[in-house]
N, C-alpha and C positions, 0 to 999 in steps of 0.2 A: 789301536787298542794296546795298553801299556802289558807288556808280559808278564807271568810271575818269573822266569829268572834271565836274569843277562851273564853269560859267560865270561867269564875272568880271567886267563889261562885254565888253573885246576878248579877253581871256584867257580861256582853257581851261586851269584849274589840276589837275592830272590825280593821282590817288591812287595810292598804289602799284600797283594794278592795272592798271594801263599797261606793266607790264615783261616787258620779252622774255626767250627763250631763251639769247640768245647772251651779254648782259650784265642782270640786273636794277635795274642804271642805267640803262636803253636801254631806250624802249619797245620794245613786240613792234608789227610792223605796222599788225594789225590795228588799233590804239587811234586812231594819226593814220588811218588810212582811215573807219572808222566818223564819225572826229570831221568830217572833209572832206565828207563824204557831207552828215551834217547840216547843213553852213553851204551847201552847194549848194544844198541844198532849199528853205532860207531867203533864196536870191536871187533874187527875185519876176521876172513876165516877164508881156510885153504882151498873152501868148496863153497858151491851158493847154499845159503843155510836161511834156516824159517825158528823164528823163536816158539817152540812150541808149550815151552812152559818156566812162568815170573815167580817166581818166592819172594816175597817179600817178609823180614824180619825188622820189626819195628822195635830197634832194643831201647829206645829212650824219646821221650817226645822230641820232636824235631822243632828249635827254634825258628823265628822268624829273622833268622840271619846268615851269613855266608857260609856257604856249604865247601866242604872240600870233595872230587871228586874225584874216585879212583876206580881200575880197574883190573882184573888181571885174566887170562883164559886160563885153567884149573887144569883140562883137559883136551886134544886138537884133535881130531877123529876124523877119517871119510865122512862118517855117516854122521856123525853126535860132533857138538862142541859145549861144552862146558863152561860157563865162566861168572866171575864173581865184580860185583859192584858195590862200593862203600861210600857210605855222605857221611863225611867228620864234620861238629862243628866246634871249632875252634881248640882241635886233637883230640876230641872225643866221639868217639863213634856209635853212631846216631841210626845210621841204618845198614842192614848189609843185607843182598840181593842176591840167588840163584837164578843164572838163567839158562836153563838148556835149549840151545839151536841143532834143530834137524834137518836132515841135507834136502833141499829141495830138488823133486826130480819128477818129471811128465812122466804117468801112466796112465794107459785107458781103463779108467775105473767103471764100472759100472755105476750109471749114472743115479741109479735109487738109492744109493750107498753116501751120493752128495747130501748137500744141504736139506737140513730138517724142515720142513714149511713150518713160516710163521702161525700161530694162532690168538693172535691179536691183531688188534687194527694198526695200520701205519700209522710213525707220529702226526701224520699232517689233517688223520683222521681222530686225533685225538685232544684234548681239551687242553689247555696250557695249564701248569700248574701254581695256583695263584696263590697256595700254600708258602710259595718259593720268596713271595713278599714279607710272611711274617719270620723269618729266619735269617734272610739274605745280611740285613746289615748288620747282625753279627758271626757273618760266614762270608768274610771276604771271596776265597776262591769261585766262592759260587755266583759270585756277579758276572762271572763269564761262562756260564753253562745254560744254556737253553735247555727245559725240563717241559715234559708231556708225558702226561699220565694215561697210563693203556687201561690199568685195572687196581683197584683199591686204592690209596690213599696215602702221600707221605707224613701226614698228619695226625691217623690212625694206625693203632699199631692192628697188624696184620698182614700175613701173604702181599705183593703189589709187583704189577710189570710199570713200569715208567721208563721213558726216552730221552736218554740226555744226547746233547751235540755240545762238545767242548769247540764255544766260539773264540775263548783268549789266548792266544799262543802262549808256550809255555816256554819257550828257550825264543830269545829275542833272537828273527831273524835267520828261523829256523820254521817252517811248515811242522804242523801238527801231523804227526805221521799215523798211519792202520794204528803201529803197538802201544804209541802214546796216548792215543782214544782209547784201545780195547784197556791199559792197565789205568789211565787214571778214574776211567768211568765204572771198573770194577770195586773201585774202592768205596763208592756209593752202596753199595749193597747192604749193609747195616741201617744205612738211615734210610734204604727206600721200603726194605721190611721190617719196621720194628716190631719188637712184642712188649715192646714197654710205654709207658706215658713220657716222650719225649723232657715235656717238662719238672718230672720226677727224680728221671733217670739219668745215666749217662752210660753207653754201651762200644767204649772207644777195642776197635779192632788192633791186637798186639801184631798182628801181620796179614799178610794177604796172598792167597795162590793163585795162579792164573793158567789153566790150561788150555790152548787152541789146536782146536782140528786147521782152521784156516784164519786167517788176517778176516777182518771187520772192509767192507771192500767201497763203504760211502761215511759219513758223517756223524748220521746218526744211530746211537747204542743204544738197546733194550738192554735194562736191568728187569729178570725176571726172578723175584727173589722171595726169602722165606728165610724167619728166624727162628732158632730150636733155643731155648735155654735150660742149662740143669740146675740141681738140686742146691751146687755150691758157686752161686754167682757165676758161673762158666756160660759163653754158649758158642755156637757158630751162624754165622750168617751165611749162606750160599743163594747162588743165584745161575741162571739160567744165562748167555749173552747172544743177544742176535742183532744182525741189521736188516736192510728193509728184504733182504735174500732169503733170509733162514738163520736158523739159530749156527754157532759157529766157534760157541767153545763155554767153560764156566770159571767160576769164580767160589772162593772160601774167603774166610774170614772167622779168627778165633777170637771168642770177644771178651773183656773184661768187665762185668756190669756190677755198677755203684750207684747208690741214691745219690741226689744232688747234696 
């Protein structure tokens, strides 16, 4: 399965499977969050450390072409690390990323204090979502996400938990890692809750935050989500995130909504 990016030295050169819904010259979210995820991972640190919380700031739509990829740590801590990540394309900078990592370290926690229990069925007890047919071919990235609907509808707008598994690697030659599922699957969160008529509307998220209690520890992500909109086209999408374990951290999204 072809990937959406092959690394370049500093470049992420990204294959048509980078393209979003709204425009298929525009990536879809998820492509630069997965990509971000990765080069965080690959920013080494003094102490074992757990990414415990993504920002993402979406300052300009992101093309469907060669990304430049940079990185710098902000801050080196015992405990905390700090560090920033940027996708330029073609010297304009296109995204830039918060990531703070917290030191990982064995305590005997009290075990009710772990993982939330699920209160949805598993994906494998759940219906496919065949909704994913009338959208997909003009939503590249999503020909490589396997999607199962636990509760509501990605086709009606309203509350919905649905199960994605990102099948396509995203960095050729590179394993899809815990934080590249848990951020690019968060970025689904606006389209898995709408509050609008998809075909109406358009409600593209200007960024995204991602906080984890722990890493996503199999395949497949529960988006468990819900849209609020105000008064002046503003709203937020958040969402709920779990695997087949327990729920295990959440997600934001501030969103910009415009009629077609």
């Amino acid at each position: 399965m072809e990937a959406v990016y092959t690394i370049d030295g500093p470049r992420a050169v990204p294959s048509r499977y980078a393209g979003g819904p709204w425009n298929t010259s525009l990536q879809h979210g998820g492509a630069p969050a997965g990509l971000i995820a990765w080069a965080a991972e690959a920013i080494p640190a003094d102490q074992p450390m757990q990414v415990a919380r993504l920002t993402i700031d979406l300052l300009r739509p992101v093309p469907v072409a060669p990304l430049t990829v940079s990185t710098e740590v902000i801050r080196e801590g015992r405990k905390i690390q700090l560090c920033g990540v940027r996708l330029a394309a073609e010297g304009t900078e296109v995204v830039r990323a918060s990531v703070l990592k917290i030191r990982s370290a064995q305590h005997a926690l009290p075990p009710a204090t772990l993982d939330r229990p699920l209160d949805v069925p598993q994906p494998d007890q759940c219906r496919e979502a065949t909704e994913i047919a009338e959208v997909s071919i003009d939503n590249p990235f999503l020909t490589g996400v396997s999607v199962r609907v636990a509760k509501g509808s990605l086709r009606r707008p309203g509350p919905a938990s649905v199960w994605f598994r990102a099948d396509r690697p995203i960095v050729q030659g590179a394993p899809i890692s815990a934080l590249m599922r848990a951020a690019l699957t968060s970025d689904f969160s606006n389209g898995t809750a709408t509050a609008l008529d998809f075909d109406r509307w358009t409600f593209i998220n200007g960024d995204l935050t991602i906080s984890l209690a722990r890493l996503p520890m199999d395949d497949w992500i529960l988006v468990d989500a819900e849209t609020w909109l105000g008064p002046t086209s503003t709203g937020i999408a958040f969402a709920k995130l779990a695997d087949r374990h327990g729920y295990f951290g959440r997600a934001v999204q501030s969103l910009v909504v415009e009629p077609r």
